[in-house]
N, C-alpha and C positions, 0 to 999 in steps of 0.2 A: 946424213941419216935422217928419213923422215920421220915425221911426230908419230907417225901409226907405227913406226919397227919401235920405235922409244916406247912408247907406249906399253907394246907387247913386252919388251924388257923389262919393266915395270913391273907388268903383273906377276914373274919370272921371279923377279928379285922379291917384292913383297911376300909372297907366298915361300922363297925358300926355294923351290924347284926348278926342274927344265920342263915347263909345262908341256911343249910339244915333243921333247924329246930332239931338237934341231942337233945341228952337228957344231953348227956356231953356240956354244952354251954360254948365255949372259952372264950364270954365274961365276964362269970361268977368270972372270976380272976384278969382279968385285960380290964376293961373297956374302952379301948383306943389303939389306934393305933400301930400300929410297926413300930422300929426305933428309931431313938435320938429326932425323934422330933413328935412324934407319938401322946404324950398327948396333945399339940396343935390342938386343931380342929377348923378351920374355917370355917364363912358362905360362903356358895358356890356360885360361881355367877350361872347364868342360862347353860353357858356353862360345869360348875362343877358339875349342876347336872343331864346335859344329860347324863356327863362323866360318874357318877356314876352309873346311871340305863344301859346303857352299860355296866357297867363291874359287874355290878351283876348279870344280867342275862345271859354274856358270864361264867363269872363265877360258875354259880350254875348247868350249863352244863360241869362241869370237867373242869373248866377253857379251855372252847376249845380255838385254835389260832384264832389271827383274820382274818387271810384270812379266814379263813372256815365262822367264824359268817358272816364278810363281803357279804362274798357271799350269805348266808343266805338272807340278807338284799336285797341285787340285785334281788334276785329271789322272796322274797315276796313282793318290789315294781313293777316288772312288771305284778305280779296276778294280778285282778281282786278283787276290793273289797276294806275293810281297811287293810293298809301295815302294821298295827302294830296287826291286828288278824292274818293276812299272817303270818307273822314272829313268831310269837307262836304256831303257826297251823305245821309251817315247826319244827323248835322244836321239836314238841310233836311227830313229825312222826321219828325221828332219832330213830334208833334200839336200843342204845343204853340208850336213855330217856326210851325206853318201856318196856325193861329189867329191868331196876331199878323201876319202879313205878309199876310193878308186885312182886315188894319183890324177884326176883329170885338173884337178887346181894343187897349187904347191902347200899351200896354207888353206884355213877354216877363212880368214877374211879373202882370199883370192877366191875361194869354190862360192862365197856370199855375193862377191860383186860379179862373178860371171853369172851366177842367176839374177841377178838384178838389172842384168845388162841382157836379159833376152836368149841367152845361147843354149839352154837347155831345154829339150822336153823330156816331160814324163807320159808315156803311151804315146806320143806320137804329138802330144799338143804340150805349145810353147808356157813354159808355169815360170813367172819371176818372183816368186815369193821363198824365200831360203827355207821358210819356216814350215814349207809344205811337207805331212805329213804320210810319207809313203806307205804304202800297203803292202803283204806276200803277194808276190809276182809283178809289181812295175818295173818297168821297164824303163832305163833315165836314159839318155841320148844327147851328147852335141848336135846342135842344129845343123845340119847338111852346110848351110853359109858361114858354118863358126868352125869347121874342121879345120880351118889350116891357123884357126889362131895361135898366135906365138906361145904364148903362157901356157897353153893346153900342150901343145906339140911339146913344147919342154919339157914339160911337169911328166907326161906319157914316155918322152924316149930316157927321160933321167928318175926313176920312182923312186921316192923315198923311204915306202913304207912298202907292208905287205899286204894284200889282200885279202881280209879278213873270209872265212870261209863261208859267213852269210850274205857273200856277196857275190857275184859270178861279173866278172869282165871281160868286155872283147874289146882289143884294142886298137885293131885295124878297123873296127866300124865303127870307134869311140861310142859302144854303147856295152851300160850297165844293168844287171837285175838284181832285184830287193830281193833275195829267195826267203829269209824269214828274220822274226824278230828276233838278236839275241840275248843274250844271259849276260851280267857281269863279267862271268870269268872269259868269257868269249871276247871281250871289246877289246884291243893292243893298247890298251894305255899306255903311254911310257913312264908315267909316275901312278901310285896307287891311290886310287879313289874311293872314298868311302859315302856313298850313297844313304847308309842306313843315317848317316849323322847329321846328312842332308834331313831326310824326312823328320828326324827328334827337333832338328833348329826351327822347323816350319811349323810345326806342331806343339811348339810349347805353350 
C-alpha cells in the first residue's frame, strides 16, 4: 500500500466518512479515527463542525492546500449571489474536478497528475494547471498522443460514477464539455456537504 492510498484512508477515517464514496470503504475495517487516540470521538462544538465541513470539502478535492481553498472562499464571497453556491460553482469549474467526474481519471489525484503530466487540453490548447478555472462552453480533451494511456482507457471502459448533467461526454473522442455552472444540489456527492459552514468558519 502506498503513502498516498494511506494517506487518502486517513482523511476517510478522520472525518468519519467514505469521502469518495469508493467501493473499497476504509471505514469498513476499522471504524474510527487515526492515531493513539483516534477511537475517542467527541461531540463537536459549533466551531468543530465548521472545521469539519471545511476539511471535507477541501479534502474531497485531493486534499487541496489551504491557500488555494482560501482563495476560493475570497473569490466566491465577492460574487454575486449565495457564497456557499459560489464556492461549489467555483469547485465544479477546476479542470481538474472535471476530469475526474468525466471518468477520464479514476480518482481527483489521478485526473491532478494527468494534467500535470501534459495530456489534456482545454479548447484545443495544452493547460497543466489542475487549478484551471473553466468557463460555459470549454471544451476538455485527451491530447491525440495521450488517447491510448492505460489509466484513461481504464477509468473510460470501467466508470465509476455518473455523468453529472452539467457535463456532456464523448467517449470515443475522449472529449468533454463544461455546459454550465451548477448548484449544490446538482453535484453527486457521496457524502453530504455542507458549504454554508464552510463560509461561517472563514468568516468569523
Amino acid at each position: 500500500m502506498t503513502k498516498r492510498i494511506t494517506a487518502k484512508y486517513k482523511i476517510c477515517r478522520r472525518l468519519g466518512v467514505n469521502l469518495w464514496g469508493r467501493a473499497k470503504n476504509p471505514l469498513a475495517r476499522r471504524d474510527y479515527g487515526p492515531g493513539e487516540h483516534g477511537q475517542k470521538r467527541r461531540k463537536l462544538s459549533p466551531y468543530g463542525l465548521q472545521l469539519q465541513a471545511k476539511q471535507k470539502l477541501k479534502g474531497y478535492y485531493a486534499n487541496m492546500t489551504e491557500r488555494q481553498f482560501r482563495r476560493l472562499y475570497e473569490l466566491a464571497s465577492r460574487m454575486r449571489g449565495d457564497s456557499a453556491e459560489n464556492l461549489i460553482g467555483l469547485l465544479e469549474r477546476r479542470l481538474d474536478a472535471v476530469v475526474y467526474r468525466v471518468n477520464f481519471a479514476p480518482t481527483m489525484w489521478a485526473a491532478r497528475q494527468l494534467i500535470n503530466h501534459g495530456h489534456v487540453t482545454v479548447n484545443g490548447r495544452r493547460v497543466n494547471i489542475p487549478s484551471y478555472l473553466l468557463r460555459e462552453g470549454d471544451v476538455v480533451e485527451i491530447r491525440e498522443r495521450s488517447k491510448n494511456h492505460p489509466m484513461v482507457l481504464e477509468s473510460v471502459q470501467r466508470p465509476e460514477r455518473e455523468v453529472p448533467d452539467y457535463l456532456s461526454v464523448d467517449y470515443k473522442a475522449l472529449r468533454a464539455q463544461f455546459l454550465r455552472v451548477p448548484k449544490l444540489a446538482e453535484v453527486p456527492y457521496p457524502v453530504q456537504m455542507e458549504p454554508n459552514l464552510v463560509i461561517e468558519y472563514y468568516s468569523r
